[in-house]
LOPA-343247 format. One record per residue (C-alpha): residue number from 1; x, y, z. Coordinates in steps of 0.5 Angstrom, whole numbers. Example, Ala and Ser with C-alpha at 12.3 -4.5 7.8 and 13.67 -1.06 7.14 Angstrom:
// LOPA-343247
- pos|px|py|pz
- 1|25|-9|16
- 2|27|-2|14
//
This chain:
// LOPA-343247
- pos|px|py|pz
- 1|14|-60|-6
- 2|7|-60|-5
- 3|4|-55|-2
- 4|1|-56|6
- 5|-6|-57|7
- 6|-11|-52|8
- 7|-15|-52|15
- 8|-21|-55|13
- 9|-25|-51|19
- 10|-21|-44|16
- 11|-27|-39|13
- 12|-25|-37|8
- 13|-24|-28|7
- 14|-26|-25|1
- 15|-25|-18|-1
- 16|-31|-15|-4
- 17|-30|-7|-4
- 18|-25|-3|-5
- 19|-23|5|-5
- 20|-16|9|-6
- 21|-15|16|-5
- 22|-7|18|-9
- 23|-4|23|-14
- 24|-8|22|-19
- 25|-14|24|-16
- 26|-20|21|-10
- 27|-22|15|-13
- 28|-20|8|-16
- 29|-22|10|-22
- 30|-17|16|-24
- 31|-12|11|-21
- 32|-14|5|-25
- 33|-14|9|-32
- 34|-8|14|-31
- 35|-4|7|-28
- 36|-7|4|-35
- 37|-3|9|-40
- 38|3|9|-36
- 39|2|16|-32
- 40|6|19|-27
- 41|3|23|-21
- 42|9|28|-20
- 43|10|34|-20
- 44|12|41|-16
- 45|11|40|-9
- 46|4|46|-6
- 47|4|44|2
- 48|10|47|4
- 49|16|50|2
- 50|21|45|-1
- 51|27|50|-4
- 52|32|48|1
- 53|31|40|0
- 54|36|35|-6
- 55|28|34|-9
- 56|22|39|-10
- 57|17|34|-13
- 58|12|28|-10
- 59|5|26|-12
- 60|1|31|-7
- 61|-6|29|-8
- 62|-9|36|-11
- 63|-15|39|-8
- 64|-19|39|-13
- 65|-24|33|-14
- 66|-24|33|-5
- 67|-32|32|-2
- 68|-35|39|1
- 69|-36|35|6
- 70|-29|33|9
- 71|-26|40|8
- 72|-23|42|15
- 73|-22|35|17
- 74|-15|34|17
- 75|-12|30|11
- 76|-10|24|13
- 77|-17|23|16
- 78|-20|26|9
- 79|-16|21|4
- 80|-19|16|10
- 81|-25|17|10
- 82|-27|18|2
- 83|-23|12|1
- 84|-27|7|6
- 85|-33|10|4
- 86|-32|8|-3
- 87|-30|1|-2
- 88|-36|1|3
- 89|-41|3|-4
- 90|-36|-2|-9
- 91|-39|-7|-4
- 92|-46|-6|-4
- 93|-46|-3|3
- 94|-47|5|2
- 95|-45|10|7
- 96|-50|7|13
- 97|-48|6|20
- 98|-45|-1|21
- 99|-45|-3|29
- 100|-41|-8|32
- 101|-40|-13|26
- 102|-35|-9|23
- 103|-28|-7|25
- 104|-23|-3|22
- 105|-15|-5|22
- 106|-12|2|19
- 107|-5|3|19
- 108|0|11|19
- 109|7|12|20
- 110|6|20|20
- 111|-2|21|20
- 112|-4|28|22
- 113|4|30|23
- 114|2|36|18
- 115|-2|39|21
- 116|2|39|28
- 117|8|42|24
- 118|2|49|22
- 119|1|48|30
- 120|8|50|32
- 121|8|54|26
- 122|3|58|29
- 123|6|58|36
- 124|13|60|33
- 125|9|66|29
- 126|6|69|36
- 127|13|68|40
- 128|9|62|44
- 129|2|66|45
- 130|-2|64|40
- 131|-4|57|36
- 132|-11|53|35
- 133|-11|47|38
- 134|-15|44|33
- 135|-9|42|29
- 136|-7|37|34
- 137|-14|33|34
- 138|-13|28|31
- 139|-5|28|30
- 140|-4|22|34
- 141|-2|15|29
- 142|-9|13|31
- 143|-14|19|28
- 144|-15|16|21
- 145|-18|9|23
- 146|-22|13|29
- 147|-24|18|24
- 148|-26|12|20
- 149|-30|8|26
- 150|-33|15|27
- 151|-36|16|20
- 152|-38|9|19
- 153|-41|8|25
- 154|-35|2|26
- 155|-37|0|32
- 156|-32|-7|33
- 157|-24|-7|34
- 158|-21|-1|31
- 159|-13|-2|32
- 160|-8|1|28
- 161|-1|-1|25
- 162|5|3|25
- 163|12|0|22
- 164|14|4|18
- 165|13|2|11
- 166|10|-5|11
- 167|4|-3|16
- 168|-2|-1|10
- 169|0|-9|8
- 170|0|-11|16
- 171|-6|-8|17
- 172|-9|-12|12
- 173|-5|-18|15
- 174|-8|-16|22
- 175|-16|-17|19
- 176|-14|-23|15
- 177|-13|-26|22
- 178|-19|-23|25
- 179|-23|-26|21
- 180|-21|-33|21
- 181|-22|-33|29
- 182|-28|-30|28
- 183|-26|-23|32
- 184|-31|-19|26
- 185|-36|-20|21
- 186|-34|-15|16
- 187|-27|-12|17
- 188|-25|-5|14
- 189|-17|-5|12
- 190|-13|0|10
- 191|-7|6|11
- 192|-7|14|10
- 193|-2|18|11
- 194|-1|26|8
- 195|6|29|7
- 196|9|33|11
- 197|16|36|12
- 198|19|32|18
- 199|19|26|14
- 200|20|31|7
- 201|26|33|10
- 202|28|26|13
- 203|28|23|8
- 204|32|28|3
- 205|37|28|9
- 206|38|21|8
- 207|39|22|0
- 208|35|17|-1
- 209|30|21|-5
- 210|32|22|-13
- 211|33|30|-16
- 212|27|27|-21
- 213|22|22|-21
- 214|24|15|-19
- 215|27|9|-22
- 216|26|2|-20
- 217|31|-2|-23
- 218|33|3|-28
- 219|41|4|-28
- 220|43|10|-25
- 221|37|10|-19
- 222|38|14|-15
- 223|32|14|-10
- 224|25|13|-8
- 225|21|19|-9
- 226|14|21|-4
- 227|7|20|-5
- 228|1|22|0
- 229|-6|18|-1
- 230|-10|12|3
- 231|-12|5|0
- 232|-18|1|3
- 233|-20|-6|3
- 234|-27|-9|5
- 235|-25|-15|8
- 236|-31|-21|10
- 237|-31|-28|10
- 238|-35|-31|4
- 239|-40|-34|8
- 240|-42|-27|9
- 241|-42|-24|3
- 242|-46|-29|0
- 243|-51|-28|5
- 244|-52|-21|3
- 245|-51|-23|-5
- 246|-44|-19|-5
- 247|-39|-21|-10
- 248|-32|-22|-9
- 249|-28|-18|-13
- 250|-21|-22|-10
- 251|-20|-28|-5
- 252|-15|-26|0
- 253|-11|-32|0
- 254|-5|-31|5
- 255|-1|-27|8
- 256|6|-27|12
- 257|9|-22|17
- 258|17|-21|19
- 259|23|-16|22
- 260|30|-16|19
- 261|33|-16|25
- 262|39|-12|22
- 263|39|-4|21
- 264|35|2|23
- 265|34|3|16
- 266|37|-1|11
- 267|34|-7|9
- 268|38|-15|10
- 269|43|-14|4
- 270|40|-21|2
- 271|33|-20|4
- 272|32|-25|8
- 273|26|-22|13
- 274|23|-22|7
- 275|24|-29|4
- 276|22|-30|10
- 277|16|-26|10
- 278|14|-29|3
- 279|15|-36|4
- 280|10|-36|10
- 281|4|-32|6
- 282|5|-37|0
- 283|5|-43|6
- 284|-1|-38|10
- 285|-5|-39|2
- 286|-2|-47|1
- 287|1|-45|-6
- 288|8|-47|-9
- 289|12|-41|-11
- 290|11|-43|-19
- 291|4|-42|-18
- 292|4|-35|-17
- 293|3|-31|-23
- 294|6|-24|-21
- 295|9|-19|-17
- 296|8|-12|-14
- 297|14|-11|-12
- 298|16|-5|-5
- 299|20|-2|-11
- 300|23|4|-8
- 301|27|5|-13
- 302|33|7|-8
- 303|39|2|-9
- 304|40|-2|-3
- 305|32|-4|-4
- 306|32|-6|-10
- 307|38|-10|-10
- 308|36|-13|-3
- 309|29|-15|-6
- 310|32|-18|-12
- 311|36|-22|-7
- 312|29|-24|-5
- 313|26|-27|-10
- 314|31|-31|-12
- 315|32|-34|-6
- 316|23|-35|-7
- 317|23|-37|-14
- 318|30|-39|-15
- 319|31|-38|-24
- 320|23|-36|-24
- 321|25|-29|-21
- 322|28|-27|-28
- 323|23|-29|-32
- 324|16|-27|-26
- 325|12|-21|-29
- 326|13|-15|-24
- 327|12|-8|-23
- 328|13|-3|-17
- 329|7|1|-17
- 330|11|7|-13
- 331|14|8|-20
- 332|8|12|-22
- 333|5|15|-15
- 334|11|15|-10
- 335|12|12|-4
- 336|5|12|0
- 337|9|11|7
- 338|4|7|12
- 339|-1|7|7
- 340|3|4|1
- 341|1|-4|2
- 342|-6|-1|2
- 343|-6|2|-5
- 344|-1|-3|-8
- 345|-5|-9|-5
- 346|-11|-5|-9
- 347|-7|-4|-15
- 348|-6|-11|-14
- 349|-13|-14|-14
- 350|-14|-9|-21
- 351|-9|-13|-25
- 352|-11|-19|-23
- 353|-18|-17|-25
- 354|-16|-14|-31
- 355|-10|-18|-34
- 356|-5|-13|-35
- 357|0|-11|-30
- 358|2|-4|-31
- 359|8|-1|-33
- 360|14|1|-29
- 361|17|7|-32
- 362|22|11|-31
- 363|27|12|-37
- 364|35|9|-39
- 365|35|1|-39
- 366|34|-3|-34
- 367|38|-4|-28
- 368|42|-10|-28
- 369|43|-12|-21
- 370|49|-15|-18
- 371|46|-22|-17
- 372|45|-24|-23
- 373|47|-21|-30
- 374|39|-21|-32
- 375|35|-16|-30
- 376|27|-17|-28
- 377|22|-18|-33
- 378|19|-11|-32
- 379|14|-7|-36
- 380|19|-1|-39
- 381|14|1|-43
- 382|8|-1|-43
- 383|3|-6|-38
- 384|5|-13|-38
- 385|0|-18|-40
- 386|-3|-23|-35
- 387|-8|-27|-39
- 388|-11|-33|-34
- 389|-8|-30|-28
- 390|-11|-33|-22
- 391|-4|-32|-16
- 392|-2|-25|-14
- 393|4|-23|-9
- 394|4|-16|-6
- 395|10|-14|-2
- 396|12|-9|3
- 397|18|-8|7
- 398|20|-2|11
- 399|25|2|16
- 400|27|-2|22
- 401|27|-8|18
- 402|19|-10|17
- 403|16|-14|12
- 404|10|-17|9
- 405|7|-20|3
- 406|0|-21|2
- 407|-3|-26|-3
- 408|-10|-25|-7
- 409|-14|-30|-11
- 410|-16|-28|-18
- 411|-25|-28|-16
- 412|-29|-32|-22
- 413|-27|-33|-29
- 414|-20|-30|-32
- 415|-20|-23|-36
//
C-alpha cells in the first residue's frame, strides 16, 4: 500500500532545540549520557513522607545543579523555565525576549499541586489561621507554560494541554498544528510536572505502582514507577529556520491524537485508540509502517499497558512488531505524567541522532505477552544499535483513555 500524498502547500516543521530537566539532573546532557550506559534515576523519595505507601522510591530531580535564579519559583515552573531556556540556547535563539512570533503549547497533569498540599499543610498546622497564599501562585495546570511565556517574553498563543499522560505529546501535536496554519512562527513545546503526594498516594492506592524499580515487558511486572521533570521542543517551520541559519536537529513529520472511549483508567485491552492514534500520525507523516525504524514505546511497566501496547503494535506493524527495535524510556526515569511525550519525544530525536536506542533495564527475562509467544525486540542490557535510522514513533497513552503518537525524521545525514 502506498502511502498518501503529502500536501504540497504544507510547511514543513523542524525542531531546532531541545531541553529537559529529569532525575538524572537539569539538562539533557546528564540525560543523554546517564540513558547511554543504562542508568536509572530512582531512589528514596526526599519531598515528603512516603512511609505509608506500597513504594518509597521515584526519580525526584535533586536540588543540586538547580539555577540561583529559579530558587522560590515553584517546581514545575522551575523544570519549565531551565528546560525551555535550554532549548531556546540549543537553537541559537539565547534567552532574549521573543514577542509575538513565538507561542507556547505546554502541557501538566499536576502542575504545582505540590506546592498547594504545603498551603494546606500550613493552614492545618495553625488550625485555619495562618497559610502564604504565595503557595498557590501558580497551582493552576496552566503556571508552567505562563510561567514560561513570562520568562521568554512569549507573547503569542500559550494554551495548555491536560489529558492525563498523553498531554506532553499532544502539546507538541497542538504546535505541529499551529505551525502548519500559520498561527506562530516558532512554537515552544513541551510539559512539566513535580510530584506530589495526591498523585503518590493515587497511584499507590491503585497498585499500579512496583515495590521496586519498574519493569516494562520483563515477567513478573508489577507496576509503573513516578518520575518528575520537563521536557521542551523548539518547534519552527523550516523556511524560518533557514532564514536565521539554524540547523535542524530533527523534522517533526506527524502526529495523530485519540481517546479509547472505554475505562476511567485502564486502557482499550486490544488498544485500539492507540492503533488508531498511530496509524494517523504515520498518515499525518505519508509513511508506511515498514518504513518506521523504531519505537519509544508508553511502557509503564504496569501489565494492562504493556499487554495492550503490545496489542497495538501488532495491529500497526503486524509480524514486524517482533522484530521493530524498542524501548520504554520510563524504565530508567519513571513515569514523567503530563510531561512525559515531552522528554520522551527528546530521548527520541537523541536516538535518531545518534543511532542507539537505550536500554530498558530492569532484570529477569522478558515478559512474554498473551498474544503472541515472542516478546518485543528490547535492549535488556545494553542500547540497541540504529545505524541509518531515519523514521521514529513516539507514543503515549494516558488515564480516560488519551493517546498520542509523534513521528520524527532523522535531519541530515545518519550517525
Amino acid at each position: 500500500m502506498s502511502p498518501p500524498e503529502k500536501s504540497p502547500a504544507r510547511p514543513l516543521v523542524v525542531v531546532t532545540g531541545t531541553g529537559a530537566v529529569t532525575g538524572f539532573g537539569w539538562g539533557v546532557a546528564p540525560l543523554f549520557e546517564a540513558l547511554a550506559r543504562g542508568a536509572r534515576a530512582f531512589r528514596a523519595i526526599g519531598r515528603f513522607d512516603a512511609a505509608r505507601h506500597r513504594t518509597h522510591l521515584a526519580a525526584e530531580v535533586p536540588a543540586a545543579g538547580r539555577p540561583l535564579a529559579l530558587e522560590g519559583m515553584p517546581h514545575a515552573d522551575a523544570f519549565a523555565v531551565f528546560a525551555a531556556e535550554e532549548a531556546l540556547v540549543a537553537a541559537g535563539l539565547g534567552r532574549r525576549e521573543l514577542g509575538p512570533e513565538a507561542a507556547v503549547y505546554f502541557a501538566s497533569s499536576t502542575g504545582n499541586m505540590v506546592e498547594a498540599e504545603r498551603f494546606f499543610a500550613e493552614l492545618a498546622a495553625t488550625g485555619g489561621r495562618r497559610a502564604r497564599a504565595g503557595l498557590l501562585a501558580s497551582q493552576p495546570c496552566s503556571g508552567p507554560a505562563e510561567a514560561v511565556a513570562r520568562r521568554i517574553g512569549a507573547a503569542g498563543p500559550s494554551e495548555t494541554v491536560s489529558a492525563a499522560c498523553a498531554s506532553g505529546a499532544m502539546s507538541v501535536a497542538r504546535a505541529l498544528d499551529a505551525l502548519r496554519l500559520g498561527d506562530c512562527d516558532l512554537a515552544l513545546a513541551g510539559g512539566s510536572d513535580s510530584l506530589c503526594q495526591l498523585t503518590y498516594g493515587g497511584f499507590n492506592a491503585l497498585r499500579a505502582v512496583d515495590p521496586g524499580m519498574t519493569r516494562p515487558f520483563r515477567e513478573g511486572r508489577e507496576g509503573l514507577s513516578m518520575g518528575e521533570g520537563a521536557g521542551v521542543l523548539v518547534l519552527e517551520t523550516r523556511e524560518h529556520a533557514a532564514a536565521r541559519g539554524a540547523a535542524p536537529l530533527a523534522i517533526l513529520a506527524g502526529a495523530g491524537v485519540s481517546c479509547d472511549a472505554s475505562h476511567m483508567t485502564a486502557p482499550h485491552p486490544e488498544g485500539a485508540g492507540a492503533v488508531r492514534a498511530m496509524r494517523d500520525a504515520l498518515a499525518d507523516a505519508g509513511l508506511r509502517p515498514d518504513e518506521i525504524d523504531f519505537v519509544n514505546l508508553h511502557g509503564t511497566g504496569t501489565p494492562l499497558n504493556d499487554d495492550a501496547e503490545w496489542a497495538a503494535l501488532c495491529a500497526v506493524f503486524g509480524a514486524r512488531a517482533r522484530e521493530i527495535p524498542v524501548a520504554s524510556t520510563k524504565a530508567l526515569i519513571g513515569h514523567l505524567l503530563g510531561s512525559a511525550g515531552a522528554v520522551e519525544a527528546v530521548v527520541t530525536i537523541d536516538a535518531l541522532r545518534s543511532g542507539a536506542l537505550h536500554a530498558t533495564p530492569g532484570g529477569g527475562p522478558p515478559a512474554e505477552p498473551p498474544s503472541s509467544r515472542t516478546p518485543v525486540r528490547i535492549g535488556l542490557d545494553g542500547p540497541l544499535v540504529v545505524p541509518g535510522a531515519r523514521y521514529a514513533l513516539s507514543v503515549n497513552f494516558g488515564f480516560g483513555g488519551a493517546n498520542a503518537a509523534l513521528v520524527f525524521e532523522r535531519a541530515g545525514e545518519p550517525a
